[in-house]
Every structure is written in C-alpha cells, then in structure tokens.
Backbone as CSV, one residue per row, in Angstrom:
resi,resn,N_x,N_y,N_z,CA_x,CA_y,CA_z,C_x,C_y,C_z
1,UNK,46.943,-5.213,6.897,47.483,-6.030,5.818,46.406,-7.008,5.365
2,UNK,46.462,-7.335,4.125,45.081,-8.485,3.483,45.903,-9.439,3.898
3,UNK,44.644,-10.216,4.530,45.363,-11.717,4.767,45.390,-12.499,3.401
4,UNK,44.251,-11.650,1.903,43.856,-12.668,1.215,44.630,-11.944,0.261
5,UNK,46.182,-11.185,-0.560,45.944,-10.734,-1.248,45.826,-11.257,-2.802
6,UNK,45.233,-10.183,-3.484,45.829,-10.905,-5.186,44.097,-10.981,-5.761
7,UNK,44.275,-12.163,-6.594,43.469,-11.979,-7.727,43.202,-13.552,-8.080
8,UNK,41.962,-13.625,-8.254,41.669,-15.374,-9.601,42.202,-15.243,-10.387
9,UNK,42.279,-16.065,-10.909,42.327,-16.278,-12.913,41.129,-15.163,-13.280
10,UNK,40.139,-15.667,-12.900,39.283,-13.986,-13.359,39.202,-12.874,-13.262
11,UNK,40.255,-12.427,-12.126,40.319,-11.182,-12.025,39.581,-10.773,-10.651
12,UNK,39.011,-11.602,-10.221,38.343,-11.277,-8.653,39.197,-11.346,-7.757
13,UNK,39.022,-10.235,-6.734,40.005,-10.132,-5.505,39.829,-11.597,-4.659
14,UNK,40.689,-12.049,-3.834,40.973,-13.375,-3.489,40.556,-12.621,-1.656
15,UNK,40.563,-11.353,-1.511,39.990,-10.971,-0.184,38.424,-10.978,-0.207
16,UNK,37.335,-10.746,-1.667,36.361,-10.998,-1.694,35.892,-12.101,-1.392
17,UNK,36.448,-13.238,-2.223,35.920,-14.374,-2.079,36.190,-14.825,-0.656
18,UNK,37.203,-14.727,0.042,37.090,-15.277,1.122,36.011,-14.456,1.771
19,UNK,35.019,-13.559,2.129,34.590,-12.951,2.506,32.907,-13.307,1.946
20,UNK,32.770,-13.856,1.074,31.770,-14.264,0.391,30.717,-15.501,1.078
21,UNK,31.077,-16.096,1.931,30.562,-17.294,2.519,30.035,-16.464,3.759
22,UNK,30.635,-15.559,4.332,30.432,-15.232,5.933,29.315,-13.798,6.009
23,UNK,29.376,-13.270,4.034,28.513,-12.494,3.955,27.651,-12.702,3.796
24,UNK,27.285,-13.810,2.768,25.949,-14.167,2.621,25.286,-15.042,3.584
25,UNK,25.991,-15.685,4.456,25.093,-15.991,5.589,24.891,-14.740,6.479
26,UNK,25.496,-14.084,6.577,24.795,-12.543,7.087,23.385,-12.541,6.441
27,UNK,23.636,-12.231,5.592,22.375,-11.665,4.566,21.448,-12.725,4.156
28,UNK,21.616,-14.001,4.788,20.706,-14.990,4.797,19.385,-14.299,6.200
29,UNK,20.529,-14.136,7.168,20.165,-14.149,8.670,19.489,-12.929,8.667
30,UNK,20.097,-12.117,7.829,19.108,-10.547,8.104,17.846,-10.345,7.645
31,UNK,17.690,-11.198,6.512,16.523,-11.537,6.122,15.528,-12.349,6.635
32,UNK,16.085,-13.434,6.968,15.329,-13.958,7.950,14.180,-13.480,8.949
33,UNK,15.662,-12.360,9.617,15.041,-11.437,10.723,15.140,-10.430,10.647
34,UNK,14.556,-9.535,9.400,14.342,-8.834,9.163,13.465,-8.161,9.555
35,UNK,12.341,-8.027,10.460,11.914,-7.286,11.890,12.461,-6.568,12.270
36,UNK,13.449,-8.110,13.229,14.370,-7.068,14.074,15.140,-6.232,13.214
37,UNK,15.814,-6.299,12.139,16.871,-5.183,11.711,16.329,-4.265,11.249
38,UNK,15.151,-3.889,10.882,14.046,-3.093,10.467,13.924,-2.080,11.878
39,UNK,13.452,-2.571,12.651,13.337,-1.907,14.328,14.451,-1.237,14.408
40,UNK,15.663,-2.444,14.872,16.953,-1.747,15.026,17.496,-0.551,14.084
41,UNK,17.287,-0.567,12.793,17.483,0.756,11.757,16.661,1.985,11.984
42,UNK,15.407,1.336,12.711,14.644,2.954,13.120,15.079,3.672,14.152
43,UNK,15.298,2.825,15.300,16.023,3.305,16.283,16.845,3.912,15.883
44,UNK,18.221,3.244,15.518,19.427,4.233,14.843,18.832,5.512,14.222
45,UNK,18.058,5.177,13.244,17.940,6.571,12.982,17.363,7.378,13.760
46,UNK,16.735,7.049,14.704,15.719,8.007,15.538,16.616,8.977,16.539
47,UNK,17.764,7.996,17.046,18.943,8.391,17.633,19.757,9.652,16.833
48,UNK,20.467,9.207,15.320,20.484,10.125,14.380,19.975,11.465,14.630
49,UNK,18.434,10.822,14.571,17.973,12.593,14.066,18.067,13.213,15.466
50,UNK,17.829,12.604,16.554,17.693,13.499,17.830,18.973,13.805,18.360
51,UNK,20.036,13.971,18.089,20.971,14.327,17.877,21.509,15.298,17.185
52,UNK,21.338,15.157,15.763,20.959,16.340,14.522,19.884,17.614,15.254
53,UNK,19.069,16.745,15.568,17.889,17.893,16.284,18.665,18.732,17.256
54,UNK,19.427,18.170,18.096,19.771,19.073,19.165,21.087,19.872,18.677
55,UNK,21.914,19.202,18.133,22.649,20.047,17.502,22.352,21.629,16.716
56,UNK,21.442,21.253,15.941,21.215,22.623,14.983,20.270,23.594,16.033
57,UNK,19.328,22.571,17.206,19.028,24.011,17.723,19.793,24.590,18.822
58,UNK,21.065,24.207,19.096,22.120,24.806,19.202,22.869,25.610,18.920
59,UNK,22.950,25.346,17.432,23.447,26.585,16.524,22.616,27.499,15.832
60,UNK,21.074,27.069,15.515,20.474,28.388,15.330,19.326,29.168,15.835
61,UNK,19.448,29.964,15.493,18.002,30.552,16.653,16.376,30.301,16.148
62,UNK,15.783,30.353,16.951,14.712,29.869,16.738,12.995,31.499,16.482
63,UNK,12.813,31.009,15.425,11.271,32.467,15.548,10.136,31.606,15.030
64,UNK,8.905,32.338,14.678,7.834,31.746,14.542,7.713,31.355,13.110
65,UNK,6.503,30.598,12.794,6.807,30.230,10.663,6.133,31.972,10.594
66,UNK,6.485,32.142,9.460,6.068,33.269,8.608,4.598,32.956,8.706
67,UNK,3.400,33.493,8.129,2.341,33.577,8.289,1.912,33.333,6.823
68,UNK,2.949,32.523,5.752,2.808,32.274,4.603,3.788,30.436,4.313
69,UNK,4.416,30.680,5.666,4.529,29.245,6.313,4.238,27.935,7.018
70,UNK,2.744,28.552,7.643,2.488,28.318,8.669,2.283,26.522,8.742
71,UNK,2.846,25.670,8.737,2.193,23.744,8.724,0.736,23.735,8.882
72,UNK,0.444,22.963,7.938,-1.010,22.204,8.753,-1.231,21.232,9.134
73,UNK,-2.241,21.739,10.754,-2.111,20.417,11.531,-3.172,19.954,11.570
74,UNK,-3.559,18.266,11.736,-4.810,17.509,11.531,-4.417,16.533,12.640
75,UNK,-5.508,16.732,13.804,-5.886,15.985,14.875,-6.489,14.900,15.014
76,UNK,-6.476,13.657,15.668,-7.707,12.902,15.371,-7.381,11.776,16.503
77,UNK,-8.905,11.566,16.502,-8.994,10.714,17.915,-9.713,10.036,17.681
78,UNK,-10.278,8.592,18.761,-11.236,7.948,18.390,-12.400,7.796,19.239
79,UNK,-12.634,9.029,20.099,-13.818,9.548,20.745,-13.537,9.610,22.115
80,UNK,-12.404,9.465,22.509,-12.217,9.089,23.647,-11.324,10.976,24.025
81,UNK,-11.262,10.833,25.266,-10.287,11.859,25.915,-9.331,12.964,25.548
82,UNK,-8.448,11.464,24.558,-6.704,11.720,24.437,-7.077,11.798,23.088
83,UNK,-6.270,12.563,22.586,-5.965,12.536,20.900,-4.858,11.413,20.510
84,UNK,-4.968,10.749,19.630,-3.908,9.318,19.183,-3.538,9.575,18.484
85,UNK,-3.776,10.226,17.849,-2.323,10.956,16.145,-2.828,11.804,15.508
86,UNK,-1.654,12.428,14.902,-1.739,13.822,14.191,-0.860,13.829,13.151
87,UNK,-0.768,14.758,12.687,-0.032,14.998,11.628,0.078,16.514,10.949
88,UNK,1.302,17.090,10.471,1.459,18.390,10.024,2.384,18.297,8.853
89,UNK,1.739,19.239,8.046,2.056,19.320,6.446,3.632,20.801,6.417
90,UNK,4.087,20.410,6.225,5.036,22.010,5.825,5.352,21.809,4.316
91,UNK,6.075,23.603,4.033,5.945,23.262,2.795,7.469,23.241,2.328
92,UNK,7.705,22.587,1.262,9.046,22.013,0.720,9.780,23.041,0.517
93,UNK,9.197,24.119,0.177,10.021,25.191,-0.279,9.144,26.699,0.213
94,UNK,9.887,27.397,0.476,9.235,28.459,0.925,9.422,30.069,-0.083
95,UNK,8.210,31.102,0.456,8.219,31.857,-0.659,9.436,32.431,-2.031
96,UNK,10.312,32.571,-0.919,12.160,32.786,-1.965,12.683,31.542,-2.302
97,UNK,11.663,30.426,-2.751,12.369,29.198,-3.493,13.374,28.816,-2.695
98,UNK,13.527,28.782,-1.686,14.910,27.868,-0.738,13.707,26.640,-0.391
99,UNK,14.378,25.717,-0.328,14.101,24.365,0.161,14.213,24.081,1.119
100,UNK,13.134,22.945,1.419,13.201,22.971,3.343,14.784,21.798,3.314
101,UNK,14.968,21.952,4.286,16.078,21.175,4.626,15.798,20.082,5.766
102,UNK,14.805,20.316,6.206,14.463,19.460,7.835,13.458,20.104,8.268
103,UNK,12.282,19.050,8.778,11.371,19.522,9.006,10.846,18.285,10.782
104,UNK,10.762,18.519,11.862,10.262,17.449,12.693,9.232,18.366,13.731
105,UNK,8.850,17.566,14.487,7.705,17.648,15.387,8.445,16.856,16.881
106,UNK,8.064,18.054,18.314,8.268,17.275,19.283,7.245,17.498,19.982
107,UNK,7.259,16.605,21.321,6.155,16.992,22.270,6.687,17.867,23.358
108,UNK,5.336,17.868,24.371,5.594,18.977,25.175,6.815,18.708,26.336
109,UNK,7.745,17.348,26.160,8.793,17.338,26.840,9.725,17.240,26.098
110,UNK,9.839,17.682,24.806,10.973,17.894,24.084,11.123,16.753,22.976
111,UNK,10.411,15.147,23.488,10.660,14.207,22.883,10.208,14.003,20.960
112,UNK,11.593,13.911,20.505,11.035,14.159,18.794,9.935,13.019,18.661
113,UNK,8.902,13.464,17.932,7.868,12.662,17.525,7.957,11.982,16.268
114,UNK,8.553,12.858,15.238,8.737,12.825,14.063,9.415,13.649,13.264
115,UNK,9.870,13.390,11.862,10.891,14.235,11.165,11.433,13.187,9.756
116,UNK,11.749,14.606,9.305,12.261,14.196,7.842,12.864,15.219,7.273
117,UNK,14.071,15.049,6.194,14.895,15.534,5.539,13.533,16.262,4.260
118,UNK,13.837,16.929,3.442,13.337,17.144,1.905,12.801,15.682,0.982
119,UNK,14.287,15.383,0.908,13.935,14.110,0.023,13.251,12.880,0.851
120,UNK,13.396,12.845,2.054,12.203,11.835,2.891,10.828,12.794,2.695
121,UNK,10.658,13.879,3.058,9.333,13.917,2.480,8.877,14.420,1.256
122,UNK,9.432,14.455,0.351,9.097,14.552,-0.744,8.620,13.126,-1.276
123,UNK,8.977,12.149,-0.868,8.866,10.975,-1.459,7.713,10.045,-0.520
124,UNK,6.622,11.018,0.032,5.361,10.405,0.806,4.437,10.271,-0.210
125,UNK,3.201,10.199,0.200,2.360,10.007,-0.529,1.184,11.403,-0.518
126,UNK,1.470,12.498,0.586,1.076,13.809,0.657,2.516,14.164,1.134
127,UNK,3.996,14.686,-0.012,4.471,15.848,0.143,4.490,16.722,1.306
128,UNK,5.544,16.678,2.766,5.852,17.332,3.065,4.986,16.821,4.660
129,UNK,4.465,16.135,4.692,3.622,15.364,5.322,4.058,14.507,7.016
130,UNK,4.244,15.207,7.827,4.938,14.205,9.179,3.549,13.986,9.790
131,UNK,3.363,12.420,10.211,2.767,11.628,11.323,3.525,11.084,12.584
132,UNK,2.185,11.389,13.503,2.878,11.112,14.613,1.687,10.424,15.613
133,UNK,2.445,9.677,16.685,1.582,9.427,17.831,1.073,10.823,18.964
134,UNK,0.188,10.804,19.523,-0.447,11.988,20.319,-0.764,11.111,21.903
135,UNK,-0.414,9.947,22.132,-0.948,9.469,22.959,-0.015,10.256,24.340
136,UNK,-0.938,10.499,25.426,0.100,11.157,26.358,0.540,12.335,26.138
137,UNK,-0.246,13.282,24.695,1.030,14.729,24.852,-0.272,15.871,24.916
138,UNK,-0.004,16.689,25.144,-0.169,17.995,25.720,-0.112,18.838,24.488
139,UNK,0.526,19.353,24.617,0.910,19.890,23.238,2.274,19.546,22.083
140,UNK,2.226,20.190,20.981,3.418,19.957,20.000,3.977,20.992,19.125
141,UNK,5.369,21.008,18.818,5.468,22.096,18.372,6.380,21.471,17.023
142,UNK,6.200,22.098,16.127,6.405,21.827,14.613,7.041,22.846,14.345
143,UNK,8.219,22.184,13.579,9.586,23.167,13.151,10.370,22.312,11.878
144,UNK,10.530,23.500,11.333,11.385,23.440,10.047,12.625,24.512,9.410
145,UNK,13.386,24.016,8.765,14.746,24.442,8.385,14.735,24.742,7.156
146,UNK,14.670,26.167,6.499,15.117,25.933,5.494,16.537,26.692,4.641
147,UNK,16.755,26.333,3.190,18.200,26.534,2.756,18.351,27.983,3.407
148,UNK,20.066,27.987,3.852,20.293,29.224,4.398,21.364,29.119,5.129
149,UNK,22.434,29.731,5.273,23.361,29.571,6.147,22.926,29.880,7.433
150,UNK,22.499,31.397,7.670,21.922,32.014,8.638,20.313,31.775,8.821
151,UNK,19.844,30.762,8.269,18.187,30.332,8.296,17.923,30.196,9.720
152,UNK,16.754,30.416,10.435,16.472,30.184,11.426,15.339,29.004,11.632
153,UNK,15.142,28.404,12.681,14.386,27.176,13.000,13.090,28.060,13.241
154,UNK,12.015,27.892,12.360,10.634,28.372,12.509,10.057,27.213,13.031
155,UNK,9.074,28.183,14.031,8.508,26.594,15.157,7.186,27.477,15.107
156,UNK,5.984,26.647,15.292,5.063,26.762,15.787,4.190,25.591,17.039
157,UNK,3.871,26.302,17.846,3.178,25.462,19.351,1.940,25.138,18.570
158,UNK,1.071,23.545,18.665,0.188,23.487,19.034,-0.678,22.815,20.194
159,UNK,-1.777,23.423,20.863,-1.602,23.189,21.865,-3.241,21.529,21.455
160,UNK,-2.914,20.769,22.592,-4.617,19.740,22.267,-5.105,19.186,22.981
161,UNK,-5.140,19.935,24.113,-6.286,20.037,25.051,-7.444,19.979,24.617
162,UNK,-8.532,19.090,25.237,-10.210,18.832,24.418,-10.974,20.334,25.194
C-alpha cells in the first residue's frame, strides 16, 4: 500500500516527493564515492558474466573456431619471465552474417579473464577487442558465441610459455 498516495496541485505523485530527499542524498553519496560503486558494479558484473559463462557452457557444446574464425592474440611483457597482458580480437560477425553474441577469455584454471556481449565490444576503440591480465597464467583459451539456437561455443587454447 502507498503510504504517500495521490497527487500535488501539479500533478506530481505525493509518493515521489516524499522519496526525493532520501534519493538525492543517495546520489549525493554515490558520487562522492564513486570508486567504490564503480568497483562494486564490476564485481557484480564479473559475477554476472561468470555465471552466464557457466551456464551456456552447460547447455552448449563446445568445438574449435573455424579456420576463418580464428581470434587474434597479442602477447606482451615487459622483459621479464611472465607475460602481463594480452589481448584477443574476434570477429563480430562471422562468415553467414550471424553476430557474435558473447565473446570471453579464461585462464588455465577456468578463471574468466575477460568478456563482452556484441554491443560491449562493438563500442571499443578496436572492435571486438578483449584485454586481459596474464600475470600467473599458463595458458588461455578464447571463446565465442555466435547467433544460433544450436550455435556452438568455438574455443581456441593458447598456450605462453617463454
């Protein structure tokens, strides 16, 4: 039940306005600390997708990219041992015009590194484009989804050993 119901003289709900003082000091405070809610929103989503992630490769099966699919991957280090980040390109759409739908990267213990929908990477600054940290991994394997009921999760291993 509204505790506030009805209307102003202007026509504004009388549940808004009461609600108006306790929001914008929200939105004073989030701004403020906007860091933290920045952090906290990646997390959530990171949670999100690794979830999503495990789900769909649940439901679909998994083969290699086509050989007209294949991501490209770019290594890089800063002279030392370990490789510190990478990054792999897939492409938005594949030869029969279906669109990727999801595209991420994990390491060699499963942990997602990175990922994005179509319209998240379409809207980079290189198209189709996932970065990631390399510190600690072994290898990675890069996989993408595209339109299809029956589409399968094309993965490719790479391995980065010096």
């Amino acid at each position: 039940m509204d505790a506030n119901p009805g209307e102003d003289e202007e026509g504004n709900s009388l549940s808004t306005k009461a609600c108006e003082k306790p929001f914008m000091a929200w939105m004073q405070c989030q701004h403020k600390h906007q860091e933290y809610y920045r952090e906290r929103a990646e997390i959530v989503e990171y949670q999100l997708w690794t979830d999503d992630v495990r789900s769909l490769e649940d439901d679909r099966e998994s083969k290699s990219f086509p050989s007209d699919l294949v991501p490209v991957v770019e290594i890089g280090s800063k002279g030392g041992e370990e490789y510190e980040s990478g990054a792999a390109t897939v492409q938005l759409e594949n030869v029969k015009g279906k669109s990727l739908v999801i595209a991420y990267v994990k390491d060699d213990r499963g942990k997602l590194l990175s990922f994005g929908s179509k319209k998240k990477l379409s809207d980079t600054e290189e198209p189709g484009r996932l970065e990631f940290d390399l510190k600690g991994v072994e290898h990675i394997t890069i996989h993408a989804v595209y339109e299809g009921e029956d589409s399968p999760i094309f993965s490719v291993e790479q391995k980065l050993k010096k």
